[in-house]
FINU-943283 format. One record per residue (C-alpha): x, y, z. Coordinates in steps of 0.2 Angstrom, whole numbers, plus 5000, padded with zeros to 4 digits. Last residue first. Example, Ala and Ser with C-alpha at 12.3 -4.5 7.8 and 13.67 -1.06 7.14 Angstrom:
2
506849955036/506249785039/
// end
This chain:
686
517155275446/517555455438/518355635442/518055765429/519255785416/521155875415/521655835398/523355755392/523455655412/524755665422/525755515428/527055525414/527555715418/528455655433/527555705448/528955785461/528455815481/529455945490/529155895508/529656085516/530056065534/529956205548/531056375551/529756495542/530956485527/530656315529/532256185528/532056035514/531355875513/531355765495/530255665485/530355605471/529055505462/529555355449/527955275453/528355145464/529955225472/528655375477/527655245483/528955125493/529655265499/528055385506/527555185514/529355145522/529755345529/527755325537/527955165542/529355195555/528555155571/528854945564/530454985566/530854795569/529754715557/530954795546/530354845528/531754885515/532455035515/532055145497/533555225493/532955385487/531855415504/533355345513/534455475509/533355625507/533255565529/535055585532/535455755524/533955825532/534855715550/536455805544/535555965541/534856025557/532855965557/531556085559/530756175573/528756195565/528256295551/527656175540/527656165520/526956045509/527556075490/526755995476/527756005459/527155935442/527955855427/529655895419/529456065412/528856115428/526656145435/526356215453/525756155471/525856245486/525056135501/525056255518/525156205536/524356315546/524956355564/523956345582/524556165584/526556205584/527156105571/527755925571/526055825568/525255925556/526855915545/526955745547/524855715543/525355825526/526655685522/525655535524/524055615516/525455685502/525855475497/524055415501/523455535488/525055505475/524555295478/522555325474/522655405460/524155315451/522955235440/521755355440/523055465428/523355635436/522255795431/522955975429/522056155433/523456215441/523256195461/522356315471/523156335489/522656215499/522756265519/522856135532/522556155550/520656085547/521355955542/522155895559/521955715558/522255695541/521555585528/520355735522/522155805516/522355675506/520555705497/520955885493/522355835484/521955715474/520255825471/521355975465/522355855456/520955825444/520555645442/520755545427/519855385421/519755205427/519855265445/520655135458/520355055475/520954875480/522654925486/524154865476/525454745485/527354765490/526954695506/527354905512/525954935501/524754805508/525054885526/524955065522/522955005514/522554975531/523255145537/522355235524/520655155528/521055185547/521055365542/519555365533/518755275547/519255415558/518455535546/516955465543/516755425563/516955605564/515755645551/514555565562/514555645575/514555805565/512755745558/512155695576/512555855582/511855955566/510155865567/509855825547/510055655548/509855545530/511155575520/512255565533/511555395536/511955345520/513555415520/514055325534/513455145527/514555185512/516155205525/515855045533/515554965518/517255025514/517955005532/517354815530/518154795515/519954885519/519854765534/519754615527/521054665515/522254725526/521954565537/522354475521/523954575516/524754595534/524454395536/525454375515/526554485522/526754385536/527054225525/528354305513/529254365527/529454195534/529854115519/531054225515/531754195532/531754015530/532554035513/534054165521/534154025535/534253895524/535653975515/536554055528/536953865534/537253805518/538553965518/539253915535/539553725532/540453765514/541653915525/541953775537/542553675522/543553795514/544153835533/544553635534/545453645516/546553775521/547153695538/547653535527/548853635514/548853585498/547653695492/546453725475/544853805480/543153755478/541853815487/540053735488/538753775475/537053855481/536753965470/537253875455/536253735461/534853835464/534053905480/532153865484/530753995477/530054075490/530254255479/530254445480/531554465498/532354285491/533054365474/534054495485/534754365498/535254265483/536054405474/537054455493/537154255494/538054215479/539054415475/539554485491/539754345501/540054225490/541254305479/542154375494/542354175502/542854115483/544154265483/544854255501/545154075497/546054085481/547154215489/547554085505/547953995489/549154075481/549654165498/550253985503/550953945486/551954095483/552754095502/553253915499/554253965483/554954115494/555354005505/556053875493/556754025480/557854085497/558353925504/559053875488/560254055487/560954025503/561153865500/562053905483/563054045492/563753925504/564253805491/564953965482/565754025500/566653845502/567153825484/567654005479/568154045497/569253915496/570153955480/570254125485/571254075501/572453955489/572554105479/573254205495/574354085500/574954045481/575354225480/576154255498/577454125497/578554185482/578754335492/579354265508/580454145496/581354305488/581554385506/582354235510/583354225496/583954415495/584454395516/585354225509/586454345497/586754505509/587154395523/588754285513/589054455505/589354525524/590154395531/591454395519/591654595521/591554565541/592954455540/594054565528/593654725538/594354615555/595854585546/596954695552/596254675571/597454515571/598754625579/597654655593/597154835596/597854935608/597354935627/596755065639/594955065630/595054875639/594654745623/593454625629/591854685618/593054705601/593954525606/592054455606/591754525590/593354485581/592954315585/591154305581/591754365563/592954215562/591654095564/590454195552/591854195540/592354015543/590553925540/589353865552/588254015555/588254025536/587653845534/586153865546/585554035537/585753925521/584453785527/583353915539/582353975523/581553795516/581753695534/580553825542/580954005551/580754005568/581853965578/583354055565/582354205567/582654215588/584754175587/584954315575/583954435582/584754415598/586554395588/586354555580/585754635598/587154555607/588354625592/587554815591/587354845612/589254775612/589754885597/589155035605/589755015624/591554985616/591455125605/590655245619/592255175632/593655185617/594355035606/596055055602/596855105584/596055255583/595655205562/595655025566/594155095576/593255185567/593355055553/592554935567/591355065568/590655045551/590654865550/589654855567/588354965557/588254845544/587954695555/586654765564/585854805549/586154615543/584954585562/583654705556/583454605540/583354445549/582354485560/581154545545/581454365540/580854315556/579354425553/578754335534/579254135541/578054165557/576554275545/576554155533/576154005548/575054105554/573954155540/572954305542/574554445539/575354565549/576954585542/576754765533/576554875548/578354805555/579154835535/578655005540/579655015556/581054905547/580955065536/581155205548/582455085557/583555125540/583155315542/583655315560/585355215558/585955345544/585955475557/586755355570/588155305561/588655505556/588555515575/589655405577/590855455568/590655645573/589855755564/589955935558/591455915546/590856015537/590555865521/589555765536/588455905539/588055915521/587755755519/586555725534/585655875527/585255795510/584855645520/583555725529/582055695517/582355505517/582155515536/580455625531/579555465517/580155335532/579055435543/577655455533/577955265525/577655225545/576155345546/575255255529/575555095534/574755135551/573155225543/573155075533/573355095516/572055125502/573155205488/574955165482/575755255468/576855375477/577755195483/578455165465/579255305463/579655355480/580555215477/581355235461/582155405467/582655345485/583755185473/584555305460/584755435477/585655305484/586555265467/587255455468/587955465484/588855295484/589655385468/589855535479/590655445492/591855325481/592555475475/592955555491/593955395495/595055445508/594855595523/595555425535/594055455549/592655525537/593055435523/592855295530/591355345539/590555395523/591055235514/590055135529/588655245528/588355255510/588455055509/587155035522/586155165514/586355085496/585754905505/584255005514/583755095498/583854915491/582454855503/581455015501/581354955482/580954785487/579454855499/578754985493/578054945477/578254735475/577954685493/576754815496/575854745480/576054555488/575254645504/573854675493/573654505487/574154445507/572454565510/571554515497/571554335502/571154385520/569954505515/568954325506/569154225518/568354325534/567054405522/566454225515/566054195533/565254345537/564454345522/563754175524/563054215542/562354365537/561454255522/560854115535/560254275546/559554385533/558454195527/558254165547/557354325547/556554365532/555554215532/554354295545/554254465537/553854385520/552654275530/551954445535/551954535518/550954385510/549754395524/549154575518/549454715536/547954775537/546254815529/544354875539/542954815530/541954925520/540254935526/538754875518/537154975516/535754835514/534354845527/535354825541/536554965537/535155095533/534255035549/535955095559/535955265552/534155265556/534155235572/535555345574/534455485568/533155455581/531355415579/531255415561/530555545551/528955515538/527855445549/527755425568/528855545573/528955525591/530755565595/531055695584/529655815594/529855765609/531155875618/530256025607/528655995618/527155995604/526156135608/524456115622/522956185615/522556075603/520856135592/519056085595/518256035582/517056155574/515056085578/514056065561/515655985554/516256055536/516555895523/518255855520/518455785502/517955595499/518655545482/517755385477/518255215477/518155055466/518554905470/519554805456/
// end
């Protein structure tokens, strides 16, 4: 190892002459050339480059993306299903719950009608002859059996329509005036017709409601189900032309309002008549087309067209006597197929509606089956594909950040060439073609990071190895050159020519220390060293002498302490670099002073300027990258200064840090850990 000595500043014969001209504030960050970098940008974007990785930005995950791409013909398919399955299936429940409405209200509304119809014609009798009270009151009571049992039934129902409901509303309120009706009737109120028409109203209610109950989705059900209604409306008909003919045996002739009334009643009983009969099928039109031929329908006709050509001036024809007989027969022979077909209707609603069930069961579970298939397949599908796009972006994030990011790291300290486990190629599992080409693009870009991370370690490895060999040249021939200046020192004693030649001591001190930054930043030792320890007074001292503007600096005595030799020479250059910063970046006619004091820990030296300082982001910035240690850019190559104090502090386990001045410049606080001082403080030694 070479050995060196400590050269102290010695004083000049002649004073140097100081700068006159302060450092312009504009300047003053932008040409550090040693501890602070140019700008602070800069430096944000070094710290990056040299190993700070950003974290990448994150959106929307693939597997929610094909989700949202399969949603839509999945939603679509299943929309579609529903609908479908939706159409059937409340047509089904609908006949179901018209079956109830058959069952609750209306059968027991159809046998109010019937005791209404019977009420009404025993009212008008006795009404018009003042005969049969008895028969009135036990008519009386069997309606109000029938009103009882119905509201009954119907108070039970929930979830009509808001028709239904209105129509069983209004039924619900004729029923509530028949107590009046009655009482108006025993007084003697109303007339025979008028006694007719009361009861008309609440039986029309119903054939209103029955009207909200008909609709229903199959055609042919709904046909056969509203010409029986036709039918009931047309046996109303009927019952009311009963009641007035007993009005008019009573008169005996056939007034002008009678006459009008019984025609508008028969033309619209045979309408009715005529219009269900085309329409219901071959099960319910059978007994309707035997009536229509038999005797009491025949002779019924008769007495109705006599009725409608009788002149009100006229009597009645003697055949009139038998007109309560025919319309009796007819009435029973009515009553009895009215029951069937109402019977049939009913007996037609349940298998339709389980036969509806039946195909939604088949059609909408085959439906629901695809439905359910093309949802686990693309779903499935979906599995796989972010399966393996998943397998991908982990063996291209393990490589990245883990293969090359190690291999990268091992390559900045050695040439040797990758291994095969740092070169392996990527292997995921995939099916899918366009997968494997990006595996294999990925294998293609990662041989070629490879040879370029190798190259460029090579690279860097051979001009360190140029910085290293031309520092060593030149730290030999500065060397000699410096013991040739001693001599010669030694040997003048003309005070110009002896100050002349303490400034070429000095420079080339300085190029000494700038020679020997080059082998530290290639990770090499310089070539000087003391075997035994040196008094930090000395260490000090001597860095100082490596500064361009020493005279500007002022040492304050240090604790009587020594540093090991081995580290010597690395803490000296180390504070020469920051005391040459401080000198730099103050106003020239101020001092610069160098505190220095012991800690439990180790030793403390503080170099402390007083120029503009640093706002406390860049601070904040710069005490970064001093504990991180950069690594060296050819690039920022007018950084040395931050790479050199960083490499040597990282070295030796020294921190150093940059604080604000009290005097408004920059304090480099410099911390020796005890392990680099020395048990006994001893002379300096070669």
């Amino acid at each position: 190892m070479v050995s060196g000595e400590i050269r102290p500043s010695r004083p000049s014969a002649k004073a140097r002459t100081p700068k006159t001209a302060m450092v312009h504030p504009a300047n003053e960050r932008g040409r550090r050339t040693g501890i602070l970098p140019k700008g602070v940008y800069s430096a944000r974007r070094s710290h990056h480059a040299s190993g700070g990785r950003m974290p990448p930005t994150r959106g929307r995950p693939i597997a929610l993306k094909l989700l949202a791409l399969l949603l839509v013909p999945l939603l679509s398919l299943a929309g579609l299903w529903a609908f479908a399955a939706s159409l059937t299936g409340v047509d089904g429940l609908r006949l179901l719950a018209i079956n109830d409405l058959a069952t609750n209200v209306a059968t027991p509304s159809e046998q109010v009608n019937i005791e209404l119809q019977t009420e009404r014609l025993v009212s008008v009798e006795f009404l018009v002859t003042g005969r049969g009270a008895d028969a009135v009151a036990d008519q009386r009571r069997k309606t109000d059996r029938a009103v009882t049992t119905y509201r009954t039934l119907s108070g039970g129902m929930r979830d009509l329509s808001p028709q239904m409901t209105a129509q069983l509303a209004a039924l619900n309120g004729g029923l509530a005036r028949l107590p009046d009706i009655r009482r108006e009737l025993d007084g003697d109120v109303l007339t025979p017709l008028e006694v007719i028409a009361r009861y008309s109203d609440i039986v029309d209610a119903s054939f209103r409601m029955y009207d909200a109950m008909v609709p229903v989705p199959d055609m042919s059900l709904f046909r056969q189900a509203r010409a029986v209604t036709m039918l009931g409306e047309a046996k109303e008909m009927l019952s009311r032309e009963r009641a007035l003919i007993a009005v008019l045996l009573d008169q005996g002739r056939v007034g002008i309002r009678e006459r009008a009334a019984f025609a508008e009643m028969a033309a619209t009983r045979r309408l009715l008549y005529t219009q269900a009969l085309s329409h219901l099928d071959g099960g319910l039109r059978g007994a309707y087309e035997g009536m229509a031929a038999s005797p009491a329908y025949l002779e019924f006709l008769a007495a109705e067209d006599v009725i409608r050509s009788t002149s009100s001036d006229d009597g009645l024809p003697a055949a009139a006597a038998t007109w309560p007989i025919d319309g009796r027969n007819l009435w029973a022979a009515v009553e009895r197929n009215q029951a069937a077909a109402v019977k049939g209707i009913t007996d037609r609603v349940t298998p339709t509606a389980v036969g509806m069930l039946v195909k939604l069961g088949v059609a909408g579970g085959a439906g629901l089956i695809v439905v359910v298939a093309s949802v686990l397949i693309s779903l499935r599908f979906r599995k796989r594909l972010v399966r393996e796009l998943a397998g991908l972006r982990d063996a291209a994030t393990e490589l990245a950040d883990v293969r090359l990011a190690g291999l990268v790291r091992r390559l900045r300290t050695s040439t040797e060439p990758p291994t095969a486990d740092e070169s392996a190629p990527l292997r995921v599992e995939t099916a899918t073609s366009e997968i494997a080409d990006i595996v294999q693009a990925f294998n293609e870009v990662q041989s070629t990071a490879v040879e370029a991370a190798v190259d460029q370690a090579r690279l860097r490895h051979g001009v360190s190895q140029v910085f290293v060999n031309l520092a060593r040249r030149n730290q030999s021939l500065l060397h000699r050159q410096l013991l040739q200046l001693d001599g010669m020192e030694r040997a003048t004693e003309q005070p110009e020519i002896l100050a002349d030649l303490f400034k070429l001591d000095h420079l080339t001190t300085r190029m000494r220390r700038h020679a020997e930054s080059l082998i530290i930043l290639s990770d090499q030792a310089p070539g000087r060293g003391w075997r035994n320890p040196v008094p930090i007074h000395d260490v000090i001292r001597a860095a100082v002498a490596e500064v361009e503007e020493y005279e500007r600096v002022e040492v304050l005595q240090p604790p009587p302490v020594a540093l090991l030799g081995s580290v010597v020479t690395d803490v000296a250059h180390l504070l020469a670099e920051l005391v040459e910063n401080a000198t730099l970046f103050s106003p020239p006619q101020t001092r610069v002073d160098v505190r220095s004091s012991t800690t439990p820990h180790g030793f403390v030296i503080e170099v402390e300027d007083r120029g503009l300082g640093l706002p406390r982001t860049e601070l904040d910035e710069l005490n970064d990258r001093l504990v991180r240690t950069p690594e060296f850019d050819l690039a920022q190559s007018d950084r040395l200064g931050l790479f050199v104090v960083s490499r040597l502090a990282a070295r030796h386990d020294i921190k150093v840090t940059l604080a604000v001045s009290p005097y408004g410049g920059l304090t480099a606080r410099v911390a020796l850990p005890s392990a680099l001082l020395a048990d006994q403080p001893v002379p300096a030694g070669r």
